[in-house]
C-alpha positions, 0 to 999 in steps of 0.5 A: 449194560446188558440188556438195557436198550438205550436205542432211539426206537426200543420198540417198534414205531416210537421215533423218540428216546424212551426218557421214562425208561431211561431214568426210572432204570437209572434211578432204580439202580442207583436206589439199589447202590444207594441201599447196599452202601447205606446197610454198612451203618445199618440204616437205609436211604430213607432212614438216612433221609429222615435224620439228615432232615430233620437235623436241620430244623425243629420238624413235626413228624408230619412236616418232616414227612412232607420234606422228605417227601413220604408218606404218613405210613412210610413215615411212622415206620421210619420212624418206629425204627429210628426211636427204637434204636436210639438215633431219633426221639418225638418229643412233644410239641410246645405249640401243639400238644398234638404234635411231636417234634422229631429230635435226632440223638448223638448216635442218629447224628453219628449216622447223618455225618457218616451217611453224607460220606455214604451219600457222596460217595455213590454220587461220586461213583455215578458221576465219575463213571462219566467223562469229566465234560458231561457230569456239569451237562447231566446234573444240569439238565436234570435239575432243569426238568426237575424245577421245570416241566417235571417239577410236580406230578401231574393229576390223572384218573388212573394214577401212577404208584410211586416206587416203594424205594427211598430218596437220597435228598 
């Protein structure tokens, strides 16, 4: 971890663990691990994300945007790609001529199942890399502050961009 300053104070006059710079470091490089494993079967985590959710129910491309938590751009990009090769359709809607429904393909359902072993086993890396008293503590803590006091963003004047990298759900 060289490099990385996980002290209490890492910068002068802060009497509190930097928190912020903790999970954004951990999230960033588990982002990476994530993408790296998913470029074996040729899609990202995002992409990934995208099929895995839209397995489970008949979504409209915007509702399934909003579960996978992108935006409309992310989404129509993501979206692009997983038609042109073949693992996703948008198929139109019967209650809304508008609308498509995303439906995933075999081969996209190929990838959903080879992703959750993908997904899993990052996971498994990230969590076995800690001694076995402190994966339960972790997973808890964070499932805590993400139902909890950072379960949804705050409103600000100068707002924070999100990362450019997927999620993982």
């Amino acid at each position: 971890m060289a490099g990385v300053n996980v002290a209490a104070s890492p910068i002068q006059g802060r009497q509190v663990v930097d928190v912020s710079f903790l999970l954004a470091h951990a999230s960033h490089v588990l982002a990476t691990r994530m993408t790296a494993a998913f470029a074996e079967i040729g899609i990202t985590p995002r992409e990934y994300c995208v099929l895995a959710h839209a397995m489970s129910g008949q979504y409209t491309q915007i509702e399934l945007a909003t579960i996978a938590d992108l935006d409309k751009t992310t989404m129509l990009n993501s979206m692009d790609y997983l038609e042109r090769e073949g693992y996703a359709e948008r198929t139109p809607s019967p209650s809304d001529r508008r609308a498509r429904i995303i439906a995933v393909t075999p081969a996209g359902a190929g990838l959903v199942a080879q992703g959750h072993q993908i997904a899993d086993r990052v996971h498994g890396e990230v969590l076995d890399a800690l001694p076995t008293d402190q994966r339960d503590v972790l997973t808890s803590a964070l499932g805590t502050l993400v139902t909890g006091v950072l379960a949804e963003p705050v409103t600000s004047e100068r707002p924070v961009r999100r990362p450019r990298t997927g999620t993982v759900h």
